[in-house]
Structure formats: C-alpha cells, structure tokens
N, C-alpha and C positions, 0 to 999 in steps of 0.2 A: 639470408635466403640463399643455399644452392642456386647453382648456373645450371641452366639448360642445357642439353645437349644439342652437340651442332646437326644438322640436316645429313652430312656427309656420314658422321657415326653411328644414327638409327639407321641410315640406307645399309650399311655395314653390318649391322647387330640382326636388322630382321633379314639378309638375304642369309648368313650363319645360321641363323636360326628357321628358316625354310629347309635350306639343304640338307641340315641336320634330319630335319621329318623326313625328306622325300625318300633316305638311306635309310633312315627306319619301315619306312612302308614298303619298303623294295624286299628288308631283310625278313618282314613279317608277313610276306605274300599276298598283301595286298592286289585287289585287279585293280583293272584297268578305269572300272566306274568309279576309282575313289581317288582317281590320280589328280595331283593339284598343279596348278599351272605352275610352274617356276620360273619361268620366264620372266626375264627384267622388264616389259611391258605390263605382264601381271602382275608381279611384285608392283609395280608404281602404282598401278592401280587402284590396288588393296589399299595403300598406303593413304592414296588420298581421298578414298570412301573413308578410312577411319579417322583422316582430320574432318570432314565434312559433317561426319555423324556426332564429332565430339564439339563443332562448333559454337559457341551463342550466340549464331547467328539461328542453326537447325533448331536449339535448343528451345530459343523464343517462339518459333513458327510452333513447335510441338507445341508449347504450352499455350499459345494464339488458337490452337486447332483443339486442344482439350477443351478450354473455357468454354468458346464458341457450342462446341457438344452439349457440354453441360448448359447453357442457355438454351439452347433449343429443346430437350428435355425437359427443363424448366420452363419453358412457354408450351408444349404439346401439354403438359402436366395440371398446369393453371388451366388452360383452356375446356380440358377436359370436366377440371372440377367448376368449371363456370356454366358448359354447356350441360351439364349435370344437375346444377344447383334449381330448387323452382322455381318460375318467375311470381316477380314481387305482384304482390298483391292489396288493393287500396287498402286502409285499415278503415276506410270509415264512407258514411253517406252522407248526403245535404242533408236529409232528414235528421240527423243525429242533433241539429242544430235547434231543431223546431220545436224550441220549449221557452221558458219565461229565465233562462238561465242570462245574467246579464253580460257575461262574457262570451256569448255566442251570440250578441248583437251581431249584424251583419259587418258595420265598421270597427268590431273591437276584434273579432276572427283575423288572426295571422294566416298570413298567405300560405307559410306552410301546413295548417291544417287544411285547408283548402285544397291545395294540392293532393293531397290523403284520401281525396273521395270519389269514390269510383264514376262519379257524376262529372267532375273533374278532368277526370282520363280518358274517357268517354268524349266526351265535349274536345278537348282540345285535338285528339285522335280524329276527328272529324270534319272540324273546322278553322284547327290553327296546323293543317297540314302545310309542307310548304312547296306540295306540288298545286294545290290549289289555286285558282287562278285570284278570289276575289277571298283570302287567305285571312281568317280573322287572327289577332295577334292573340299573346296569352294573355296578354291585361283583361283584355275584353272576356276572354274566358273565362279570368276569375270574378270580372265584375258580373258576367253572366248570373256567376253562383250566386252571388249575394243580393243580386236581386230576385235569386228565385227562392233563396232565404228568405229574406224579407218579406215575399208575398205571401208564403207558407206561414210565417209567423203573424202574420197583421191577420191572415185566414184562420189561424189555431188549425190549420189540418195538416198534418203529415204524411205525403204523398210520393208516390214513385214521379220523377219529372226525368228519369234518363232518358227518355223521348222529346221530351220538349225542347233537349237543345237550340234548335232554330229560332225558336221564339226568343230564348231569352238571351242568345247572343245578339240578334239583331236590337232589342231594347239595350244593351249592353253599348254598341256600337253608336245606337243614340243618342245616349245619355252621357254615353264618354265625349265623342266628336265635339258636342254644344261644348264643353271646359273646353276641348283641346283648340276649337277658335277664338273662346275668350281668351283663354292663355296666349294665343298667336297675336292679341289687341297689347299685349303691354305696351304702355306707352305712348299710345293711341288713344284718338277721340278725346271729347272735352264736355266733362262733368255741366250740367244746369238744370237744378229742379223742376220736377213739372208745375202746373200749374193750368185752372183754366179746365179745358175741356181737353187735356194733354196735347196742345198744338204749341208749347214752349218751349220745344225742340224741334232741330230737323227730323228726329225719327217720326216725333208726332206731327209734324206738316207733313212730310211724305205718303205717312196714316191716312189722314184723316183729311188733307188740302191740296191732293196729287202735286206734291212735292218732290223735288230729287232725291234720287233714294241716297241716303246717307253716304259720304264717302267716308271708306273704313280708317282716314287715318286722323281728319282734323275736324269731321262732322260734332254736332253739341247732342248728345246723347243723356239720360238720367241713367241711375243706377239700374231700373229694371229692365230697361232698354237695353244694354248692353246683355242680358242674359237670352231676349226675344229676338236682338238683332242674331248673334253668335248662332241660334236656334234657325233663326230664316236664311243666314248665309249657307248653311250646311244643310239645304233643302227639306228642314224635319219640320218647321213651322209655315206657313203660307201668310202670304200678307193679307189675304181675305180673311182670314182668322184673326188675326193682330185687328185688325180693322173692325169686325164686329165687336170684338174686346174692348176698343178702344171708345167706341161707340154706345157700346151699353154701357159704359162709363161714363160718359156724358150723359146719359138720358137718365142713370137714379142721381147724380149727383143735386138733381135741383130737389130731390128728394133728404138725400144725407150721403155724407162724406162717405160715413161708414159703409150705407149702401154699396155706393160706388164702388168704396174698394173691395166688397167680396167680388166683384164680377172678376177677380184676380183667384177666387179659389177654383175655379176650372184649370187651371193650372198645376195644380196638385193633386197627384195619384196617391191613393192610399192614405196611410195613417199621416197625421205630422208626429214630431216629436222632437223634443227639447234637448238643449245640448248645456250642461251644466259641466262650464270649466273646471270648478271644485272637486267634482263626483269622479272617482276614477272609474265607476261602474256606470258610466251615463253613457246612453246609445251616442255614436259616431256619425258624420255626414260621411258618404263615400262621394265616389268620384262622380261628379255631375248632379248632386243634391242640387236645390236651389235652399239658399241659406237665406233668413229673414232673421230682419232684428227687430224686433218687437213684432211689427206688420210691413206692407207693405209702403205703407205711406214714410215710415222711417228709412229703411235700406234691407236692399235683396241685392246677395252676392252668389256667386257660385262656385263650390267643393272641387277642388282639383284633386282630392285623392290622395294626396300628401298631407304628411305630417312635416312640422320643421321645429325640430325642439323640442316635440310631446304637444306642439302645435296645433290647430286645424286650418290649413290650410286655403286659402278662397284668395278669384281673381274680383276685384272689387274698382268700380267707377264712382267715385266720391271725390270729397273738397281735398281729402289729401295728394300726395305727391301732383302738388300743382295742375287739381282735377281730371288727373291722367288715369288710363285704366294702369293697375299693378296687381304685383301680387303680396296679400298680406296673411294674416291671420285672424282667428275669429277672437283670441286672446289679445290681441295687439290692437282691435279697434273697442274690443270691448275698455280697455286700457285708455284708450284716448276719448272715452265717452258713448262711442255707441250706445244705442237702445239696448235694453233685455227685457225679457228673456229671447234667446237664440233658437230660432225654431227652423227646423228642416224636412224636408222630405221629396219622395222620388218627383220629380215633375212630368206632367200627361202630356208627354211630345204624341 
C-alpha cells in the first residue's frame, strides 16, 4: 500500500492550485461576485469542511439520518394502511350454537369461538371494561355465554339475548365465585358422612341445632356441604334456605330415603346431563356445575372449569387425601371406584 501524503504537501498542492484559478479568473474577467477567498484562513477552512464531509464519523450520522427517514416513512405508511383497513368484525352469534350439534355443547365450545361472537364483544365491551368500578373479568364473560347457550339449547328457541347481558353475567359471577371458594378450601375441613336427620356434622348442627357456624379450616363437613357451604360464604345461598332443605329432609325421610334425597333436586336449574368419559362427543361440566355421582346420597362435587389432561376437573371433600377438600378429577375418582353414572348441571343459586 502507498504512503499518504504529509499535511505540509496537500497544504502546498491545494494553495498552487487556488492561485492558479484565481490568475485564471482575473485573466477571463471574471467580477467581483465570483471572486474566491484566497486567503490562508480560507484556504484552511475549505480544507477542513472537506476532511469533515469525508469523515466516518459524518458518513455514519448520514446513514443514522437516512434509516431513521426511512423508518418513519415506513411507520406513517403502515399506519395509514391500518387506519385504512375495516374493523374486524364478529364472525358469528350465541345463537349459531342453538342446535342438537354435539360439539357446540356449552363445555366442548373453545373459547376462541366464543370470543367470535358479537354477543361476546358486546358483553365484555360493557362489562369487563376496566374503567368500571365493579368490572366483571373475561372468564365470567365467557361463562356468561355458555350459560346463555345452554339455556337456549335446554329451551330449543334461538333468540337475540345481546341485551340480556346483565343477567347472564351476574348468573356467571354466581356460579363461578361458589368453585372459586371451594377452590380457596384446598386442604381444608374434614370429610364425615352424614347421617340421621343430617346433624352428623358441624355444618348440619349449625343447620339444624344453632350450632357454630363452621370454621373454614378444621370444621367436619360431607361432600355436599362443602358445595352449600362455598355457596353461603360467598353470600349466594342463605342459611334459612339450607335450613328448610335440611329440614324437609328429615320430615320425608321417615317416609324413604329416596324421598328424602329428591328435596336435593331444588338445587338443580335446568336440564341434568350425563358426562361419559369414553364419548368424545359427551356434553362437558363447565365452571361451577354441581357434579354428582350416581346421586346424591353417593357424592356431589364441584367443576372448576378446567380440564387437566383431557380431564374434568372438580374440587371434591371425600375419604381421600386424608378427608381433606382437593382438587381431582372426575376420571380419577371414577378410577378409584366412584359411583356412575356422572351427572351434572347448572345449580339454582
């Protein structure tokens, strides 16, 4: 590689080569508007705007200053085709649901088809806003829908309900909350059959013997108890209502067992319906069913809404995990012997 020239021999070469010009424009009569400074202040000048402009230091910042343009270009550009573009639109309604199709069970519907319906966007537009003060979540929004499915379908009518929002978020709200404080029991309370005129727990001494009311963590609770307690803690059931229940259960029992235990179907809204682990097309508990296995005299649990494994999900007070409430599945007790068949449906909070 050639050597550079030194500082001293370009200062040399370019003042030759000014004065050269300035004899030429003197000779060609050049005025006075075209006259170039010659001056060694000038000269220096010149020289070092044109080390500056040749820099990669100048060079980077240009090309800093070009990208930069072009990004914003490219973001005015985008923006434009977005605020352009039409807004999305639901593809579908609740009603679309309201037929005998067994994939549009309420619990076999994907949440993202749910979300797809303008009933949907509507509803949570309204009530899962988050300037709202008493702000429903989106779960509750989508359980809304599926209980308004469900109603539609146990009715056979298909009907406009984008009004009825309120209603069926707050049933939503209801039916969610009862799982969400069973769930809050894991681990808590302690399993013992009833028995008698149901006074073989503290929930049924408190019933029925002005008893103390249960303490939520070491209190002796049965299985359906746990589903009436969770309902009474979260203000949706009244203890004069347990109490009449409990009561008309004594009074047919000298009658028949069987008696007895229908005073349990006031508890159930709507249809029941059977949950066949085998069947991939078998309607689903959602979140807040009340789950029965065979009846009631066997064991009632309640649907947390989840699946775990292709699962169905439930919070259950039984002889297992050392008569504690947990959380298991309806495949995993039916496994360990539970009763069947497995029946479910919305409960009349």
């Amino acid at each position: 590689m050639g050597k550079g020239r030194s500082s001293k021999q370009s200062e040399t070469s370019t003042t030759t080569s000014v004065n050269h010009l300035s004899q030429e424009q003197q000779e060609t009569g050049n005025s006075t508007s075209n006259f170039v400074d010659n001056s060694p202040e000038a000269i220096e000048a010149r020289r070092l705007q044109e080390l500056a402009n040749n820099s990669d230091e100048t060079n980077n910042l240009t090309q800093l200053q070009e990208n930069a343009s072009e990004h914003d270009n490219s973001s005015v550009s985008q923006y434009q085709d977005t605020s352009s573009s039409p807004e999305l639109v639901p593809s579908s309604s609740l009603r679309d649901f309201v037929n005998d199709k067994p994939e549009h069970d309420p619990g076999q519907i994907a949440d993202a088809a749910i979300k797809a319906t303008s009933e949907y966007h509507k509803w949570a537009a309204e009530f899962a806003n988050y300037v709202l003060l008493n702000r429903y979540t989106e779960e509750e929004v989508l359980l809304a829908c599926r209980l308004a499915i469900r109603e539609m379908r146990e009715a056979q009518v298909s009907k406009d309900v984008s009004n009825d929002g309120q209603t069926y978020v707050d049933l939503a709200r209801k039916q969610g909350s009862v799982a969400d404080t069973a769930m809050n029991f894991e681990g808590e309370l302690q399993w013992r059959g009833q028995g008698g005129i149901l006074n073989q727990t503290d929930f049924g001494k408190w019933i029925l013997e002005g008893g103390a009311e249960p303490d939520t963590s070491t209190s002796v609770l049965n299985c359906w108890e746990l589903v009436l307690y969770s309902a009474y803690k979260e203000g949706i059931l009244t203890k004069e209502r347990i109490t009449t229940l409990y009561r008309n259960f004594g009074s047919d029992l000298s009658t028949s067992v069987q008696k007895a235990f229908s005073n349990f179907d006031v508890l159930r809204k709507g249809e029941e319906y059977t949950y066949d682990k085998d069947d991939p097309d078998s309607p689903k508990p959602i979140k807040g069913d009340m789950v029965i296995f065979k009846d009631f005299m066997n064991h009632v649990t309640i649907a947390t809404g989840n699946t775990v494994g292709g699962k169905i999900e439930i919070m259950s007070l039984w002889t297992q995990n050392n008569k504690k409430t947990y959380k298991t599945t309806v495949e995993d007790l039916l496994a360990g012997g539970a009763a069947s068949p497995v029946k479910f449906f919305t409960p009349n909070w």
